[in-house]
Structure formats: structure tokens, C-alpha cells
C-alpha positions as CSV (number, residue, x, y, z in Angstrom):
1,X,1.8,5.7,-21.3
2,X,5.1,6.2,-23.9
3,X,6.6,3.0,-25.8
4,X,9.5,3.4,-23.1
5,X,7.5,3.2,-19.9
6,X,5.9,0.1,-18.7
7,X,3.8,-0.2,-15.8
8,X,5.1,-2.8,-13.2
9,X,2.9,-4.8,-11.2
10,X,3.5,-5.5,-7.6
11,X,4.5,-9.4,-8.4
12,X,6.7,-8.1,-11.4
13,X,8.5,-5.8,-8.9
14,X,9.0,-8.9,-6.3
15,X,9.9,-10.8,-8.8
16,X,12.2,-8.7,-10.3
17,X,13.8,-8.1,-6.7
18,X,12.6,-4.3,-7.0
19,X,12.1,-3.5,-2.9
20,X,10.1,-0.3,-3.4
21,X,10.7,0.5,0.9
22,X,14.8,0.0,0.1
23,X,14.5,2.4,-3.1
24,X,12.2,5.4,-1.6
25,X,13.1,5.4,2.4
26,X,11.7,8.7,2.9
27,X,8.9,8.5,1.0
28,X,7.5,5.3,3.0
29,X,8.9,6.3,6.6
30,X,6.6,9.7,6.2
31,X,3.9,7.2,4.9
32,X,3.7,5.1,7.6
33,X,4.1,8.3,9.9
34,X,0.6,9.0,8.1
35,X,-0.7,5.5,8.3
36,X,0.2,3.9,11.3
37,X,-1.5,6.0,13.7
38,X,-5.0,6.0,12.1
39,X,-4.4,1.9,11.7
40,X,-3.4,1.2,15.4
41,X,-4.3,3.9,17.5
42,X,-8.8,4.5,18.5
43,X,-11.5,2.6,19.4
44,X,-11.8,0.4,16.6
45,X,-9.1,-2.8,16.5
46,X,-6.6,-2.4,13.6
47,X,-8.1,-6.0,12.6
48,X,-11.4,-4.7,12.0
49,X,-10.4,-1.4,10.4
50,X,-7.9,-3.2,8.1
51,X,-11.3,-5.5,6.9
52,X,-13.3,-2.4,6.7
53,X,-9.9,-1.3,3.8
54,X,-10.3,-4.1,1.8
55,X,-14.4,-3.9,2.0
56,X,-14.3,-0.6,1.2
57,X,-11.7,-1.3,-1.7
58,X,-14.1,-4.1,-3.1
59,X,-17.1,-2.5,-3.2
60,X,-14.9,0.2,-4.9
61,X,-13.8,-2.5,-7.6
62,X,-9.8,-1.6,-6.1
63,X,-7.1,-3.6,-5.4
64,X,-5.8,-4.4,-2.5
């Protein structure tokens, strides 16, 4: 990373007042297009595919 550029955290950006879905509309509507689907819709309840995620993202050494 340059001098000038900083990576923000997720509780930097909240603090800060940053709103990531007000800044990037489009970018999180198709996102969720992708998402929401796969998280809702099938056989499996979004509850236990949402802790498969963060399973999967631990055992992975992610966060989530």
C-alpha cells in the first residue's frame, strides 16, 4: 500500500459515518441480486447456511 492510502476497517468506516451501500448503490443492489437468492431460496434454511458462512470462514482463519 502507498503512504497516501490507508486501509479502513469496517468499525473505522461506521465510525467515521462512511455508509459503503449509500456510496456504491449499484454495486451492492447487483450484489445482493447475486446473494440473496443462494441465501434464502433451497432446501437448506438461510439460518443454517448463514452458520455454515461463518464456519466455513473460521476454519479458513477469515473474517466475518
Amino acid at each position: 500500500m502507498s503512504a497516501e492510502a490507508k486501509e479502513i476497517t469496517p468499525a473505522e468506516s461506521e465510525r467515521a459515518g462512511l455508509n459503503m451501500t449509500e456510496l456504491l448503490p449499484d454495486l451492492f443492489e447487483r450484489y445482493f441480486a447475486f446473494f440473496r437468492p443462494g441465501h434464502t431460496e433451497g432446501v437448506a434454511p438461510s439460518r443454517i447456511k448463514e452458520l455454515a458462512r461463518i464456519k466455513i470462514a473460521a476454519l479458513n482463519g477469515c473474517d466475518t
